[in-house]
C-alpha positions in Angstrom: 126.0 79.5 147.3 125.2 83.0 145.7 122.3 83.2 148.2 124.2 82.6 150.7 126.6 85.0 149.8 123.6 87.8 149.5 122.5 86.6 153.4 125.8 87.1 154.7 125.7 90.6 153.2 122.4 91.0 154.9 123.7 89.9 157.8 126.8 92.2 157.7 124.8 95.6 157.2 122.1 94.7 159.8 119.1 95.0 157.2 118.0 91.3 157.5 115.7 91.8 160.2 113.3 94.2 157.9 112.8 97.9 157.2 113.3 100.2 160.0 112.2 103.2 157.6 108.3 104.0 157.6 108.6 105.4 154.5 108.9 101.9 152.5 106.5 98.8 153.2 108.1 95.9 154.0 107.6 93.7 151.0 109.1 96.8 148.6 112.5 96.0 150.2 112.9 92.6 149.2 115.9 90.5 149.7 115.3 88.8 146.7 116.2 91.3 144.0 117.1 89.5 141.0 115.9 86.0 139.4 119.1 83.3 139.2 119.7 84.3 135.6 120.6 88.3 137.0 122.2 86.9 140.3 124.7 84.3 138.4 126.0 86.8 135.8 125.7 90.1 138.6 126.9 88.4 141.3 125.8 88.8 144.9 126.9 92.3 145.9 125.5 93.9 142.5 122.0 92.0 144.0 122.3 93.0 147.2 123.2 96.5 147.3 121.3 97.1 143.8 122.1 100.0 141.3 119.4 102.9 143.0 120.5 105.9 142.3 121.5 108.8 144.2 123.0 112.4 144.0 126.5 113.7 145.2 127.0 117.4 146.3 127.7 118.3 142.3 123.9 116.8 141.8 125.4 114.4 139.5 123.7 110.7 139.7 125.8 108.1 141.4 124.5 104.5 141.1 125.3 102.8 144.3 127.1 99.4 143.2 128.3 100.3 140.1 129.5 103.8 140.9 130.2 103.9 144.2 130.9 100.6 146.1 132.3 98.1 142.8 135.8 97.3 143.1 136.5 100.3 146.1 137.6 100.7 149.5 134.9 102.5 151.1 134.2 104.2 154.3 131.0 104.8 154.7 128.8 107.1 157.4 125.8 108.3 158.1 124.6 111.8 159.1 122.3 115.1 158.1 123.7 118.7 157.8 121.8 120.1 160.5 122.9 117.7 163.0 124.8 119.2 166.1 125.8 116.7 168.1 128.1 113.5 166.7 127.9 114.1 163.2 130.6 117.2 163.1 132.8 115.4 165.5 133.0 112.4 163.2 133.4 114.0 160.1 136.3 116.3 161.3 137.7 112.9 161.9 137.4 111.8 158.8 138.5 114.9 157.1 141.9 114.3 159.0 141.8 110.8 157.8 141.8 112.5 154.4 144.7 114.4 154.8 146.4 111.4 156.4 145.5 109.4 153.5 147.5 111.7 151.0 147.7 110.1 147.2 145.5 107.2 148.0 142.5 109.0 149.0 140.1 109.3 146.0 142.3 106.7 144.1 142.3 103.8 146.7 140.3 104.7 148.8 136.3 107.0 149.0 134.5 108.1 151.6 130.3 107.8 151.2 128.5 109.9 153.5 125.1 109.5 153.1 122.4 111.5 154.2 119.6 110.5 156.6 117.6 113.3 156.1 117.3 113.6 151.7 114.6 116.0 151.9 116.3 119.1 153.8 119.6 118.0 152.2 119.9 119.1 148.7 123.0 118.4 146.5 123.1 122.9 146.9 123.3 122.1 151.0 125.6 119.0 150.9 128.2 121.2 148.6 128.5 123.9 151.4 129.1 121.1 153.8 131.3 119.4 152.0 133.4 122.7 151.6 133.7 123.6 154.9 135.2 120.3 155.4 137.6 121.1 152.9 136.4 117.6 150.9 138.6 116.3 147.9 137.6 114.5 145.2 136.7 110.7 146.7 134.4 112.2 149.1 130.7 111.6 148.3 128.1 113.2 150.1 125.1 111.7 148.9 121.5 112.6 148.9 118.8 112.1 146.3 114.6 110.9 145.6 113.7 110.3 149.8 112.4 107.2 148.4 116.2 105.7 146.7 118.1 107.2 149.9 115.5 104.9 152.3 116.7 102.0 149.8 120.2 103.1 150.0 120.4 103.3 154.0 118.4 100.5 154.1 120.7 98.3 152.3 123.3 99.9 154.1 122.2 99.1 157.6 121.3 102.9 157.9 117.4 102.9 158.1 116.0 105.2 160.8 112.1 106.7 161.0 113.9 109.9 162.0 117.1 112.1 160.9 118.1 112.3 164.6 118.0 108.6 165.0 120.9 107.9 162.8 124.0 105.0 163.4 126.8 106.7 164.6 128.6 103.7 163.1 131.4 103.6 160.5 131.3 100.9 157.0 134.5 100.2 156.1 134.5 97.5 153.2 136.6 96.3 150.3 134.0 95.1 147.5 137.1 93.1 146.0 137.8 90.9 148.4 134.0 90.5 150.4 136.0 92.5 153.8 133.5 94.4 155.9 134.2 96.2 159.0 132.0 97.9 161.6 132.9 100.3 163.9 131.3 102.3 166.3 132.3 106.1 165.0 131.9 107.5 168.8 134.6 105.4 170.6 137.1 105.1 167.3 139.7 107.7 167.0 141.8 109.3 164.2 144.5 106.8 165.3 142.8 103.6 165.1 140.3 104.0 162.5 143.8 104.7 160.1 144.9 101.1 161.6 141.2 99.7 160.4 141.5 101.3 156.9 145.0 100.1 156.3 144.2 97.1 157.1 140.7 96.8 155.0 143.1 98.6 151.8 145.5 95.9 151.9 143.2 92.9 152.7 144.0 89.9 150.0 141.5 87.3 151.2 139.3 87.2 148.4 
């Protein structure tokens, strides 16, 4: 039943298929993360998504089940600070969505934008960023060792060879209850990706 439940996570982020990144070999990126002993008392999501570590845009260390995605309503992207093209459009959106939000954003619910390129994007670069967005406290912009962020976008159905080959596809999840959402970020306005969130915040089926 747990192995199951780690599959269906698989199968949820896209990553069952293998590695898309050429910077990890296949057999490093192992479904199989922890013996039965670590995967009765962790529980499936703590296996599946593991604890590597990344940095916000403050440079402190975030690990990415424990700190980030345990017992939160996340909306999570993809992007790089250079890029031109989708990734301002959707992050103005969600820096409305932030506003919209009001008291439960940062309390309720976090955004996790994670970087697809960790080598140009320094915590230094992703704190300018984030300021010009006028980010609040919930907002994580996360970078960190090129070889954790593969993991992390990896795990996340985010693994590209290339920065400019990044899903323009919003995560919206709530760990608590197992609900996962995807959405594709080009074709989703303001409007209804509020509707999706809502609904994801107040889920109670698990």
């Amino acid at each position: 039943m747990l192995r199951s439940a780690m599959a269906a996570l698989a199968l949820v982020f896209g990553s069952s298929s293998g590695p898309q990144s050429g910077s990890l070999a296949a057999d490093e990126l192992v479904l199989d993360t922890c013996s039965e002993a670590q995967l009765a008392t962790l529980g499936p999501a703590h296996c599946y998504f593991t604890d590597v570590t990344l940095r916000d845009q403050y440079g402190q260390e975030k690990r990415l089940y424990s700190d980030l995605l345990k017992g939160k309503v996340v909306v999570v992207s993809s992007f790089f600070t250079s890029c031109v093209n989708s990734c301002p459009i959707v992050n103005a959106m969600l820096a409305a969505l932030q506003d919209e939000l009001g008291a439960q954003f940062g309390s309720k619910v976090h955004f996790l934008t994670i970087t697809a390129d960790p080598v140009l994007d320094t915590p230094e670069i992703l704190a300018g960023y984030a300021r010009r967005l006028s980010a609040r406290p919930g907002w994580h912009f996360l970078t960190g060792d090129e070889r954790n962020v593969d993991l992390a976008n990896y795990k996340l159905g985010f693994a590209v060879d290339e920065p400019s080959q990044h899903r323009n596809v919003l995560i919206i999840g709530n760990e608590a209850t197992g609900l996962w959402k995807k959405i594709p970020a080009a074709t989703t306005d303001l409007p209804e990706l509020g509707r999706i969130v809502d609904d994801v915040l107040h889920d109670r089926t698990g």
